[in-house]
N, C-alpha and C positions, 0 to 999 in steps of 0.2 A: 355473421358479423364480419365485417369488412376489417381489419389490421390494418394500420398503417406505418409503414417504415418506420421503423425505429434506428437509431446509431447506437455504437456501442461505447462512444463515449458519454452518453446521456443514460445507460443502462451501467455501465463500472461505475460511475459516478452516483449512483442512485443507491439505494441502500441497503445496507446493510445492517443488524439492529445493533445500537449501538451498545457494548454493554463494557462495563468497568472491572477490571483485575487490579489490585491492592498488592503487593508484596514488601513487606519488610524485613529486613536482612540490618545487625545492629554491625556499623561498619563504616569507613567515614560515608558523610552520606552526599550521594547524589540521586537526584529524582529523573526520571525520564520519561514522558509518553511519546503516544507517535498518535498520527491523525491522518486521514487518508485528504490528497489538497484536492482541488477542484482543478478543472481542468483554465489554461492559463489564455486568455484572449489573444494574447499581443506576441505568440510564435515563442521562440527562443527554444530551449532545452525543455521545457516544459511543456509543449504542443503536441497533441493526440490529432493524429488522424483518422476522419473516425469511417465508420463499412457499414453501409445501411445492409441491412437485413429484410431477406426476402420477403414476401406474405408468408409462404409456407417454412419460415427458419424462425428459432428460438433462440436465447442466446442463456446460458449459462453462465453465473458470476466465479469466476476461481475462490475457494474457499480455503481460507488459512488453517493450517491444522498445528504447523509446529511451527512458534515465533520466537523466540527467547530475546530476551529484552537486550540491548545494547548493555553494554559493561565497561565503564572506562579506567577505574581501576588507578593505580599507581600512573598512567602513560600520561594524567593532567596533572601537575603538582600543584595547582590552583587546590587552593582548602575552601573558598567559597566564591560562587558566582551564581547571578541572580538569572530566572528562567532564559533562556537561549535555544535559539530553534534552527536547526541546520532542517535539509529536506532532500529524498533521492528518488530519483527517478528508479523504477525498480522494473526491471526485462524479467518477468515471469515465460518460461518456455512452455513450449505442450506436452511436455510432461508435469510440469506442478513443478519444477527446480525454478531458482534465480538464477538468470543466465548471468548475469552482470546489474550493476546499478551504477549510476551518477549522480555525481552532485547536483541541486537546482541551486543556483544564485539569483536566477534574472530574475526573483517576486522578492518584491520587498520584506514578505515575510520569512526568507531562505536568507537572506543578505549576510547572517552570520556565518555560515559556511562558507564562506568567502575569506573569512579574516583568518590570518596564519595561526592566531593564538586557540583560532576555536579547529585544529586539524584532528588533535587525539577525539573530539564529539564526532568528527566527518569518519572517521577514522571507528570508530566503535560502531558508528550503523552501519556502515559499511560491512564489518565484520559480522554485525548480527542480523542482517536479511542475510547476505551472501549463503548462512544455513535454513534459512525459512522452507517448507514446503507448504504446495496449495495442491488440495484437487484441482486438476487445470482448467482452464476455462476451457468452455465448449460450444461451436455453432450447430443446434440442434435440425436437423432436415426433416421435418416432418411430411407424409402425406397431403398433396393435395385436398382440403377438406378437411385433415383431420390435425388441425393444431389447437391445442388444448387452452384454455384460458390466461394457464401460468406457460407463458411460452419459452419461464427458463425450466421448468421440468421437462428434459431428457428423457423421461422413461418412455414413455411411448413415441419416440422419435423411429424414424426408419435407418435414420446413419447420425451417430453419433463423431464431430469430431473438434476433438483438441483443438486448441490455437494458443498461441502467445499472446498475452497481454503485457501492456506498459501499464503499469500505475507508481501513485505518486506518493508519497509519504512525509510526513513532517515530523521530526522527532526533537521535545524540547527538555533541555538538559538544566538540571539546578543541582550544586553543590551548597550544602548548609552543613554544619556543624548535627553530630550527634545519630540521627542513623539514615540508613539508606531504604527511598520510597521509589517504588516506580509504580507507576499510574500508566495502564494503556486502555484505549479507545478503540472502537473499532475493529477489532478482532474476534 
């Protein structure tokens, strides 16, 4: 069977199953998920470059293992505000740490991290990737001949290696009255 190139912005991008975590904590309350965005047509801070992959290369997705949810806590004295979505660009290294993240503004659906009043939201995910760890992402080099159907299984690879990934994150924040939900996706 013939392979044909694949990118790896079409492979991070692709999936992952999507599954739902609940926590309640009775406190004032704010909500927060995150969503991983899609990758952004029109350049700006949001633009992946993407690295076709060999015939004989796999590509491994980075897997999150520790996320802790953003926390904002006392640093917004806002008592209620209605769902709100800042977004960041997140430099995963080759070892599985965040090297850094940035803010996304240029998509319309990022625009609130832009505005001064939403800084403690920009400010809290910021704080809660910067601890994330991922088993890191991996370009798998397999034998001539012998690449396996799932070409992000590794195990039979003859060199396994690390890379850094950029990906992209949206996380949307609501304060209500009474207690505190956080809802994530994608993890």
């Amino acid at each position: 069977m013939k392979s044909a190139p694949l990118t790896l912005v079409v492979i991070l991008l692709a999936g992952c199953a999507t599954r739902e975590r609940v926590t309640t904590v009775d406190t004032r309350s704010e909500n927060v998920g995150h969503q991983r965005l899609e990758p952004h047509a029109g350049g700006g801070a949001g633009q992946i470059q993407p690295y076709t992959l060999a015939d004989s290369e796999g590509y491994r997705m980075p897997q999150l293992h520790m996320a802790p949810d953003p926390v904002v806590g006392e640093s917004d004295p806002r008592t209620s505000l209605p769902p709100t979505t800042v977004c960041l660009q997140v430099v995963v290294d080759a070892q599985g740490s965040v090297e850094r993240s940035m803010p996304l503004t240029d998509r319309s659906e990022c625009s609130a991290g832009g505005a001064p009043e939403n800084a403690p939201l920009l400010q809290a995910a910021q704080e809660a990737v910067a601890t994330w760890q991922y088993k890191p992402a991996a370009v798998c080099h397999f034998a001539a001949g012998k690449v396996p159907a799932d070409r992000g299984d590794c195990r039979s690879a003859e060199r396994v290696e690390p890379v850094a990934v950029t990906l992209q994150y949206a996380f949307t924040f609501e304060i209500v009255k009474g207690k505190h939900v956080v809802r994530t996706q994608g993890r």
